[in-house]
Every structure is written in C-alpha cells, then in structure tokens.
C-alpha positions as protocol buffer text, in pm:
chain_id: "A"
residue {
  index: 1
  type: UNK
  ca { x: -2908 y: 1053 z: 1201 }
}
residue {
  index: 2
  type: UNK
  ca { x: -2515 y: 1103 z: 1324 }
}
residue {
  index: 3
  type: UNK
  ca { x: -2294 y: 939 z: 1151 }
}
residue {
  index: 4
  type: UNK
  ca { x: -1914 y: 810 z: 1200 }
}
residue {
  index: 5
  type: UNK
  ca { x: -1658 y: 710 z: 1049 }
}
residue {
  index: 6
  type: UNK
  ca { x: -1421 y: 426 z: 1231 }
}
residue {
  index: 7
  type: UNK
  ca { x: -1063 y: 476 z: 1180 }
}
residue {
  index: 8
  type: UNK
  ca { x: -910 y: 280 z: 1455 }
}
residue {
  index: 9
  type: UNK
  ca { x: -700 y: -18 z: 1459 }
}
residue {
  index: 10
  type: UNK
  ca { x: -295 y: -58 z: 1473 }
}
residue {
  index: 11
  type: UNK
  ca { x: -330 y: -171 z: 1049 }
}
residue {
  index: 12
  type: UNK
  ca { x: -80 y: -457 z: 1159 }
}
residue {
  index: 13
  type: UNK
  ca { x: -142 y: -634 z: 826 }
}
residue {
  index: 14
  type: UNK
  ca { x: -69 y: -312 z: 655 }
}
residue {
  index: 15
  type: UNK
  ca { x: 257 y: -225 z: 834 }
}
residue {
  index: 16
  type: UNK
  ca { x: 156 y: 35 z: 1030 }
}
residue {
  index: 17
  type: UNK
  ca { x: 29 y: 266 z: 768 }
}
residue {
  index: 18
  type: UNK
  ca { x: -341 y: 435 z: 780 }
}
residue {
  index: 19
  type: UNK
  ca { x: -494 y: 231 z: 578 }
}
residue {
  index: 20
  type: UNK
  ca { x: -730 y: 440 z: 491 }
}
residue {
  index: 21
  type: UNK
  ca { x: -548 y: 727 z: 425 }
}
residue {
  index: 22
  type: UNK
  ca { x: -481 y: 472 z: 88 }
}
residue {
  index: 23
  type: UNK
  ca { x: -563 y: 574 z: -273 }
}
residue {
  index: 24
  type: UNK
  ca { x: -843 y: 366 z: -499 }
}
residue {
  index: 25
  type: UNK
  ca { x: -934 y: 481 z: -786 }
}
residue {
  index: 26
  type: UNK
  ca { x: -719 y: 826 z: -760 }
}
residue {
  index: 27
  type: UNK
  ca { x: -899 y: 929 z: -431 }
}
residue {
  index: 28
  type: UNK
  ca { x: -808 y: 852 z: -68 }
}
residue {
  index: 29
  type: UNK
  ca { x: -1041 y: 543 z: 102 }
}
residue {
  index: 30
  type: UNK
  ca { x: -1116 y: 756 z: 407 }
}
residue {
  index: 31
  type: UNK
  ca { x: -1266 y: 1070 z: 146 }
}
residue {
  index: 32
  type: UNK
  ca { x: -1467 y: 819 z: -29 }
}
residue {
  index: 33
  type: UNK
  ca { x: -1641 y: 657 z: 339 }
}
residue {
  index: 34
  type: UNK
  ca { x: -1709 y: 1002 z: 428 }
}
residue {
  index: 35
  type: UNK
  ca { x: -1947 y: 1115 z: 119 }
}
residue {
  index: 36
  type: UNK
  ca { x: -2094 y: 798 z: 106 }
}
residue {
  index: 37
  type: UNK
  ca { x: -2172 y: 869 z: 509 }
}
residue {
  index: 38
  type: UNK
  ca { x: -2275 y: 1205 z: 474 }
}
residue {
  index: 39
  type: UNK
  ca { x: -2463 y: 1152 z: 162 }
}
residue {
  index: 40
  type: UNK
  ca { x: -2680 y: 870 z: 380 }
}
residue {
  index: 41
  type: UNK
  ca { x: -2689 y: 1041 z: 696 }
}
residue {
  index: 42
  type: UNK
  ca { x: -2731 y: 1389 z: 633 }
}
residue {
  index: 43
  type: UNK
  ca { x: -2462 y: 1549 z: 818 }
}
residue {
  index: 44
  type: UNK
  ca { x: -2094 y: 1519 z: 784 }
}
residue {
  index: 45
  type: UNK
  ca { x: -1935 y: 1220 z: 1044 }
}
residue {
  index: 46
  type: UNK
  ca { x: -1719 y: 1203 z: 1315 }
}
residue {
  index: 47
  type: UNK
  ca { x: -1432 y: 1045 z: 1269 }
}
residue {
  index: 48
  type: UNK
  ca { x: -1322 y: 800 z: 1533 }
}
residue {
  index: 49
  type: UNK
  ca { x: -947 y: 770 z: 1569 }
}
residue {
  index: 50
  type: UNK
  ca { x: -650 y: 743 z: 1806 }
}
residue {
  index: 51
  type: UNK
  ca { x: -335 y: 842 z: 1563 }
}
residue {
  index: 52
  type: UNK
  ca { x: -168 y: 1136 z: 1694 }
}
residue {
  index: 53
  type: UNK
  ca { x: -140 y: 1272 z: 1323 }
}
residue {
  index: 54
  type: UNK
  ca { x: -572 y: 1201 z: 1296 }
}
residue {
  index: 55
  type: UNK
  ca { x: -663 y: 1594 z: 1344 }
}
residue {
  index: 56
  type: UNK
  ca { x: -453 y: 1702 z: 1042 }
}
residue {
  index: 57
  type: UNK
  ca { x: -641 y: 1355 z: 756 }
}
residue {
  index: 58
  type: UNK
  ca { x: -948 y: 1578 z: 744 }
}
residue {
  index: 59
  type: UNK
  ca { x: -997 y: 1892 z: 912 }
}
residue {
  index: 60
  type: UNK
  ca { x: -1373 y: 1958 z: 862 }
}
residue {
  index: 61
  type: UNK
  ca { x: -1437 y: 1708 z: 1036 }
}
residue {
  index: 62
  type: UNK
  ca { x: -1472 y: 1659 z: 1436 }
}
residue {
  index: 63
  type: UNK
  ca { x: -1253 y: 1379 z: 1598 }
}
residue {
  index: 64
  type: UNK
  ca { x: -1289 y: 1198 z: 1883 }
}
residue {
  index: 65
  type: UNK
  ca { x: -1056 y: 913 z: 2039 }
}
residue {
  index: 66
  type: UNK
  ca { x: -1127 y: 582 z: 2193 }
}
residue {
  index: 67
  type: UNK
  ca { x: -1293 y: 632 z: 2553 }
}
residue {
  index: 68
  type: UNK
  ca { x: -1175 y: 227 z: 2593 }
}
residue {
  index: 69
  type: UNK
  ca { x: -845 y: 180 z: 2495 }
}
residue {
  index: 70
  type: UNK
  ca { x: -755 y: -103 z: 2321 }
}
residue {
  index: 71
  type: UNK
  ca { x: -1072 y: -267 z: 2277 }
}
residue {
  index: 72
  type: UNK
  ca { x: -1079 y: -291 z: 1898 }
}
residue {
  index: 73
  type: UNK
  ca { x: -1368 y: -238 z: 1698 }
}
residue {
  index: 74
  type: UNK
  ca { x: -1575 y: -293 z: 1945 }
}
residue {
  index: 75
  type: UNK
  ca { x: -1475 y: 36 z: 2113 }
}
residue {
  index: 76
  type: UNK
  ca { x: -1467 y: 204 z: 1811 }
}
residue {
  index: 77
  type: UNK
  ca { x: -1847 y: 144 z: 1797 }
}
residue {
  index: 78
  type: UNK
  ca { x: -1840 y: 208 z: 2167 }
}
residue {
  index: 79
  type: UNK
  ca { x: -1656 y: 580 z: 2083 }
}
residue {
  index: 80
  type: UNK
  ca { x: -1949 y: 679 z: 1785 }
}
residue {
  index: 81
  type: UNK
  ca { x: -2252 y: 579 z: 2044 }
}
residue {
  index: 82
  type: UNK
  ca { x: -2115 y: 770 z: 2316 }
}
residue {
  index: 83
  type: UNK
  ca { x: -2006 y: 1077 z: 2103 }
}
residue {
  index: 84
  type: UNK
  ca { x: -2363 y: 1229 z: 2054 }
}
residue {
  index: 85
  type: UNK
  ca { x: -2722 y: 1167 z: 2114 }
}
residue {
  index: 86
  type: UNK
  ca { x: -2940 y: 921 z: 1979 }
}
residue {
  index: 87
  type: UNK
  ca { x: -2862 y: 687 z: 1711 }
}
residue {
  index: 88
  type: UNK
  ca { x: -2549 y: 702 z: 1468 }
}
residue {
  index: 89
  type: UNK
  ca { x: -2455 y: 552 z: 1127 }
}
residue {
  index: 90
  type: UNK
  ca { x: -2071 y: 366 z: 1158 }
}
residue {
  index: 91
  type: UNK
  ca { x: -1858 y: 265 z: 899 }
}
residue {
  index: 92
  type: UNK
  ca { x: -1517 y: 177 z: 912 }
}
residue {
  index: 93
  type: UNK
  ca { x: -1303 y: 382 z: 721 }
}
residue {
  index: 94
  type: UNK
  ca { x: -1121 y: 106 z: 495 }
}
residue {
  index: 95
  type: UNK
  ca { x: -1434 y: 34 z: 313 }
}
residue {
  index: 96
  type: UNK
  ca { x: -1403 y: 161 z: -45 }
}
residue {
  index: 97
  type: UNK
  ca { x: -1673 y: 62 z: -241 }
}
residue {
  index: 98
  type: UNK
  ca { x: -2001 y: 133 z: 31 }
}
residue {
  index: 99
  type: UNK
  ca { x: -2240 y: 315 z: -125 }
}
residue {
  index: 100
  type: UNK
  ca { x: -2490 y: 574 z: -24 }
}
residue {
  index: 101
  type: UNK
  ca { x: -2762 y: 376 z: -142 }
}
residue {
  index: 102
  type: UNK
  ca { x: -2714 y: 93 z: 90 }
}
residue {
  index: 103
  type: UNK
  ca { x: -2643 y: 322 z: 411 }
}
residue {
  index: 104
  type: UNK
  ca { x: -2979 y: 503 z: 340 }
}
residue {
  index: 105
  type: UNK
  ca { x: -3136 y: 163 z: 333 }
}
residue {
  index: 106
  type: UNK
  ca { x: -2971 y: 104 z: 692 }
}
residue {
  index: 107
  type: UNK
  ca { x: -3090 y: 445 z: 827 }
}
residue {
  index: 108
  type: UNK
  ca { x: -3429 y: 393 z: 695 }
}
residue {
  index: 109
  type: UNK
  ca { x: -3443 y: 19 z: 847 }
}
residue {
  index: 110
  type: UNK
  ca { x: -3330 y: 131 z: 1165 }
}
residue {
  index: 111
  type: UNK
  ca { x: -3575 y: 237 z: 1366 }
}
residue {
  index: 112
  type: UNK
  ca { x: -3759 y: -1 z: 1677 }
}
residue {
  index: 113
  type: UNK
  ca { x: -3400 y: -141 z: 1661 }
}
residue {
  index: 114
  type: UNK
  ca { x: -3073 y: -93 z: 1916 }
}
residue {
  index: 115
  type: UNK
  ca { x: -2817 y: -227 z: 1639 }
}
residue {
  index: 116
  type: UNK
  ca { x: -2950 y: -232 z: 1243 }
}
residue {
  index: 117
  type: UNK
  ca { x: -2672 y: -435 z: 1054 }
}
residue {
  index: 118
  type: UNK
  ca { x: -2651 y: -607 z: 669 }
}
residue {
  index: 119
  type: UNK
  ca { x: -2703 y: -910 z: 600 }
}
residue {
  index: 120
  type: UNK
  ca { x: -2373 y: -1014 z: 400 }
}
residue {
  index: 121
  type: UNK
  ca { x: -2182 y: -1337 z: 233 }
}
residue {
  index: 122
  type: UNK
  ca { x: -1864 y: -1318 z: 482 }
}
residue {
  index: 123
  type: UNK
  ca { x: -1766 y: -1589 z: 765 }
}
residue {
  index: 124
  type: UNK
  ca { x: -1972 y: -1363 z: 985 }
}
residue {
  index: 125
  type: UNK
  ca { x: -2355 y: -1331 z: 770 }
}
residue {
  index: 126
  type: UNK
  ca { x: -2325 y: -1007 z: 894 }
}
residue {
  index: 127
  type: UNK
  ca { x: -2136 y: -641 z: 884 }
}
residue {
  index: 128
  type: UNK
  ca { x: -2091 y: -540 z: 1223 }
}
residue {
  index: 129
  type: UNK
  ca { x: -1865 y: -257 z: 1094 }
}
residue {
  index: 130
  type: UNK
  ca { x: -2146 y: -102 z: 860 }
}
residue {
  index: 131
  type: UNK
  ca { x: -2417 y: -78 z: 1103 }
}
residue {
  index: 132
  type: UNK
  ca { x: -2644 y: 178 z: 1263 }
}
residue {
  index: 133
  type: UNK
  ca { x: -2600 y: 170 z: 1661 }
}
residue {
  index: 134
  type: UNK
  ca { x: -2871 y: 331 z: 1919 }
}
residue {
  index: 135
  type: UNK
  ca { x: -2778 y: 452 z: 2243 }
}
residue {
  index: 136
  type: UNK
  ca { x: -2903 y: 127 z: 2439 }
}
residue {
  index: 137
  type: UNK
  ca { x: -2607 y: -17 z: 2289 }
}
residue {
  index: 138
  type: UNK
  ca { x: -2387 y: 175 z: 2539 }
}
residue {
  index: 139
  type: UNK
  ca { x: -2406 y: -84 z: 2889 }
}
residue {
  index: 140
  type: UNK
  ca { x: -2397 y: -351 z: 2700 }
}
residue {
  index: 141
  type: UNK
  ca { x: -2121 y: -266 z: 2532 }
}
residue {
  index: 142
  type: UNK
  ca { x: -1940 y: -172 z: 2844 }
}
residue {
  index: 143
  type: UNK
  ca { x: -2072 y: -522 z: 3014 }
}
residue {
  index: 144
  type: UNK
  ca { x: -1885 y: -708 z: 2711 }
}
residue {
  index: 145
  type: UNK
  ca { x: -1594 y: -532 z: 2749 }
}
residue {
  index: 146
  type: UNK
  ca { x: -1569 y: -551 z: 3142 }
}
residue {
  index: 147
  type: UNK
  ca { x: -1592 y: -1002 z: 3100 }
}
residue {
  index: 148
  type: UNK
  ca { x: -1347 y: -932 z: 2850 }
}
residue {
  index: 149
  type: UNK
  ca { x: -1529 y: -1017 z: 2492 }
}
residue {
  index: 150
  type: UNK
  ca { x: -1416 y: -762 z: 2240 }
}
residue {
  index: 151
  type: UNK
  ca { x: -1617 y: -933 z: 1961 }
}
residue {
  index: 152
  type: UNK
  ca { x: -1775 y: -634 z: 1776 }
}
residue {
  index: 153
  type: UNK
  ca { x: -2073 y: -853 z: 1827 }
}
residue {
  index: 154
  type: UNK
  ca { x: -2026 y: -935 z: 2174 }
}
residue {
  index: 155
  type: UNK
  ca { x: -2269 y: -699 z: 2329 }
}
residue {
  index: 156
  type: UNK
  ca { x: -2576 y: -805 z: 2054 }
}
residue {
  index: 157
  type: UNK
  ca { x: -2784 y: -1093 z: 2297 }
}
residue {
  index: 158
  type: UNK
  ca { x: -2856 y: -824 z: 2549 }
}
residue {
  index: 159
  type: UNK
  ca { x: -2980 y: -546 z: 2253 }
}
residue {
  index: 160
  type: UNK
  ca { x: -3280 y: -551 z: 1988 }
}
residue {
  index: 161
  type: UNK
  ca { x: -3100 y: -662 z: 1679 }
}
residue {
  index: 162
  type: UNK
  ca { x: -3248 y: -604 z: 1356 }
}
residue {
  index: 163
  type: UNK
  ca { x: -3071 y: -669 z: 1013 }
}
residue {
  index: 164
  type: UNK
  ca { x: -3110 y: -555 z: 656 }
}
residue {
  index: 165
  type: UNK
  ca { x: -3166 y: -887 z: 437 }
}
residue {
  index: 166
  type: UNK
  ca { x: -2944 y: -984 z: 184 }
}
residue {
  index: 167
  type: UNK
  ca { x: -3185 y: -976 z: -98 }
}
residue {
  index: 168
  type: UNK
  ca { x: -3213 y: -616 z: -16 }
}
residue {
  index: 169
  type: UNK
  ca { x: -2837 y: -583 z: 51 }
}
residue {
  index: 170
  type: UNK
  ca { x: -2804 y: -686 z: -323 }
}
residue {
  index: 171
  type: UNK
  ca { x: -3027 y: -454 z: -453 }
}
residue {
  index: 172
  type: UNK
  ca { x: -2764 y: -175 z: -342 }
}
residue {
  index: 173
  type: UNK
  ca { x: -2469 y: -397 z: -501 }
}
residue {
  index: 174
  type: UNK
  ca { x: -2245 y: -743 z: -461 }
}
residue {
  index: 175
  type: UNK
  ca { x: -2199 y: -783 z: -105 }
}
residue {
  index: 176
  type: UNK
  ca { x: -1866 y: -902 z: -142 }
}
residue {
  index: 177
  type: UNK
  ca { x: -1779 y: -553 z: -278 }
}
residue {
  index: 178
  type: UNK
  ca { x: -1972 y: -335 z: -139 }
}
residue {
  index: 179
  type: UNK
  ca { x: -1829 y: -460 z: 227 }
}
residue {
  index: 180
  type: UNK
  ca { x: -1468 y: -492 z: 61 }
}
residue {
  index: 181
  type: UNK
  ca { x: -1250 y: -373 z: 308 }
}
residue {
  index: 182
  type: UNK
  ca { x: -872 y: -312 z: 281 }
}
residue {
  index: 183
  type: UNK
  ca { x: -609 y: -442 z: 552 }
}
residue {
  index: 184
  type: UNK
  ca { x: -323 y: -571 z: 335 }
}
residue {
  index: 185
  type: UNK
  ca { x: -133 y: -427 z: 41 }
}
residue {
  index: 186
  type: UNK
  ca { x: -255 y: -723 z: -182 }
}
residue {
  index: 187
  type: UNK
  ca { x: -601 y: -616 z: -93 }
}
residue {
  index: 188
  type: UNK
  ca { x: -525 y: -255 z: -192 }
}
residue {
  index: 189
  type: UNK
  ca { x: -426 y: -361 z: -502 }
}
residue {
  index: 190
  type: UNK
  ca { x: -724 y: -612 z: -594 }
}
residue {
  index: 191
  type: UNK
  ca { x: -953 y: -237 z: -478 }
}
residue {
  index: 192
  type: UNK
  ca { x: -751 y: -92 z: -767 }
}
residue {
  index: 193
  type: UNK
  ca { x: -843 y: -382 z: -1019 }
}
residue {
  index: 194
  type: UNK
  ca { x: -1232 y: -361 z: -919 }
}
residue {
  index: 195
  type: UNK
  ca { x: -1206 y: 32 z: -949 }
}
residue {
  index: 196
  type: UNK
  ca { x: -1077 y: -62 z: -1336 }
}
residue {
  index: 197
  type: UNK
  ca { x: -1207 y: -304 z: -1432 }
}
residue {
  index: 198
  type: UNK
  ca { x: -1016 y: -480 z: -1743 }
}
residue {
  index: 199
  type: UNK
  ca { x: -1176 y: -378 z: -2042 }
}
C-alpha cells in the first residue's frame, strides 16, 4: 500500500505558518502523521506539498507538488493517486493524534473499494482527509474539478465508496480525537492540553 501525507493548503487560519511543521507533545505534527503512515502502510509516504521551503521539512522523504493548482484538498488527493500505482493511504498532515491502528484498519478494509473512508462524528459523518484512494479515483476527480466542485467529496457518486463504521472507528480511539486536526493557534493549544492531560 503507498501512502501520503497531505501538506497543502495556504493555513489562512494559522497565519500563514505550516501548520504542521507545529509542535504537540514536544514533537512536530507532520513527524508524528508520518510514523503513524508508515507504521500502517508499510513504506515511508510521500509528502504532498507546494511550499517552496517543503524539500528541506523532511528529507527522507519524496515530494511531489500539486498537478492542479489551487484545487484544495481535493487536489491534494488528486496529487497522492496520481503519484504512483495502485492504491495509496492519505492523511493530511495536521492530524496529530491518528493512530496506526486505525490506518491499518483502513488498509485492510480497502479492498473491492475506489475510496475507503471513516466513519466519524464531524458535520461531514465522514473523513475524507484520512482515507485510502484507488486509482479509479483519478477521472473522476478530474471531472469534479473541470464543473468546478472542489469538495474533497465531489468526485465520490461516480466511484465505489466504501467506509469504515464508526463502531469500528471507536475501537481504534474517540473519533473526535483521533481526526483532531489543527488550523488555528487555539486549536494548537487545546492538541497540547489532550497531549497532557490534567492530572
């Protein structure tokens, strides 16, 4: 199974700064995505980014850039399909608390499917940015963005959609931790206080 790791976006709500470039828990976000990826998958990610200073945030690892500009997180998906053969593990890089347990679970769901997400508590009901992705995702993908949907969902009526249930979800962890994600300083901090926990 490839993997990546999605570190695109403009981190408006974080002024600009890589978000996950952030420290929880004394170690840097993107550090923690990456051995919970490679620990799932197998083999160590590509990361998927379009900051100029990208090459020098982890050097093991390949990079590759948005083939669609500007097309969110949609065509960061779009950039980890399109990077390699067959299917690939993607998790956005500002995503502290994902565990390897619940990314094996993906991987091991996966198969017969085009896009494998969670099941999860958010507005959504699902985690489009902790997902495995098969290579039929690529026209439709490119069909979404051509009418101009950039949903990272956009694309899903015209795959095989197949999700991981929330029971099972659970199993691995609270969903509204494990898919914590960090865009604002505020939420940086509230990572911090579920790292250490008062006690």
């Amino acid at each position: 199974m490839r993997a990546a790791v999605l570190a695109g976006g403009a981190a408006r709500r974080y002024g600009g700064l890589p978000k996950g470039l952030q420290s929880v828990g004394g170690r840097r976000v993107l550090d923690r995505v990456v051995d919970a990826v490679t620990a799932a998958s197998g083999e160590a990610p590509v990361l998927v980014a379009n900051d100029p200073a990208a090459p020098g945030w982890r050097r093991d690892l390949r990079l590759t850039a948005d083939p669609i500009p500007g097309a969110g997180s949609l065509g960061g998906i779009y950039a980890a399909v399109t990077a390699g053969d067959g299917p690939v593990l993607c998790v956005a890089w500002d995503m502290p608390f994902v565990t390897a347990a619940l990314l094996r679970a993906l991987v091991d769901q996966s198969p017969g499917y085009d896009a494998f997400l969670p099941e999860s508590d958010g507005k959504r009901g699902l985690e489009p940015l902790c997902a495995v992705y098969g290579p039929g995702c690529r026209s439709p993908i490119e069909r979404a963005v051509a009418r101009g949907d950039r949903r990272a969902i956009a694309f899903h009526p015209d795959v095989r959609v197949g999700t991981l249930p929330i029971d099972r979800v659970r199993a691995c962890g609270d969903p509204d931790v494990l898919f914590f994600n960090i865009n604002t300083p505020e939420d940086l901090a509230r990572a911090e206080a579920l790292w250490r926990p008062p006690g």
